[in-house]
C-alpha positions in Angstrom: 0.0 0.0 0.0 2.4 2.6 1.0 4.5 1.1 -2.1 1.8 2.4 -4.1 1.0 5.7 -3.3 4.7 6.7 -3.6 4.6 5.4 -6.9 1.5 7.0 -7.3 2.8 10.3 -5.5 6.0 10.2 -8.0 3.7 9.8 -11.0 2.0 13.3 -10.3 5.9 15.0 -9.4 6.8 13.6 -13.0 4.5 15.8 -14.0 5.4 19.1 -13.0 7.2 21.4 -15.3 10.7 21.8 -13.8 10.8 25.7 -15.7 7.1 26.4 -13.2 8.7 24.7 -10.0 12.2 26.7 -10.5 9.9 29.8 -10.1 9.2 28.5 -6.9 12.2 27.3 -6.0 13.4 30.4 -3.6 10.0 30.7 -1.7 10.5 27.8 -0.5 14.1 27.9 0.3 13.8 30.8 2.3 10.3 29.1 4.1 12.8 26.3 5.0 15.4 28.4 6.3 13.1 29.5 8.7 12.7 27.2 11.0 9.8 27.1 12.9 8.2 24.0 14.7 5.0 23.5 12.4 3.7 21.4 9.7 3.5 24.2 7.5 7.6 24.1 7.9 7.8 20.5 7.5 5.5 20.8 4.4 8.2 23.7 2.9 11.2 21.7 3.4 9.2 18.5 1.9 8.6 20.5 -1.6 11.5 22.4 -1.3 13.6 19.4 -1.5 11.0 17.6 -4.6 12.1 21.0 -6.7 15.6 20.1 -5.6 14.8 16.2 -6.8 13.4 17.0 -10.2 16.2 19.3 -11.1 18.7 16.8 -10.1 16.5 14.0 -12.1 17.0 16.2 -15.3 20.2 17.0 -14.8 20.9 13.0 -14.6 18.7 12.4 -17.3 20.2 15.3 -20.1 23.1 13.9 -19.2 22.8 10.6 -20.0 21.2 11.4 -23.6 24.2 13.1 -24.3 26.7 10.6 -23.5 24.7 8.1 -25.9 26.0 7.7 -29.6 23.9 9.6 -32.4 21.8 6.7 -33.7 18.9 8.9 -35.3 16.6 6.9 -38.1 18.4 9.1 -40.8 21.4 8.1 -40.2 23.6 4.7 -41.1 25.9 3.6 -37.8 28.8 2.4 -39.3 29.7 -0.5 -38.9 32.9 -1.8 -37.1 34.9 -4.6 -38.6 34.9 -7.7 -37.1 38.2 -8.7 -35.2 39.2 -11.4 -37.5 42.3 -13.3 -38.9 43.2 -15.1 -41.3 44.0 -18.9 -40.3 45.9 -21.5 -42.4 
């Protein structure tokens, strides 16, 4: 059950535009910086940190795509030679 609904809670996260959630970014650094013993707190820290999650997740993710070879329908890969020799 609680398996699910973080699934489920990462789902909806996955869908926030990272450019709108930047933009909030500093309100809720500055929330989180001060401290206050609440749930309102807890609940700044707790978003402040899935902003921090998602940039990180893109920054992973852009770059990985461009570490990966070029392999674009368009384009022929070349291909290697096999490592052969001749054997008498």
């Amino acid at each position: 059950m609680l398996e699910s609904a973080l699934d489920k809670l990462a789902e909806r996260i996955l869908s926030f535009d990272e450019t709108s959630l930047s933009s909030l970014w500093e309100k809720y650094k500055v929330r989180m910086e001060r401290f206050e013993p609440s749930k309102e707190w807890e609940k700044a820290v707790i978003v402040f940190f899935i902003i921090k999650a998602i940039r990180a997740k893109n920054y992973i993710f852009n770059e990985q795509i461009l570490r990966q070879p070029e392999t674009s329908p368009g384009k022929k890969q070349q291909k290697k030679k096999p490592d052969l020799r001749l054997v008498k």
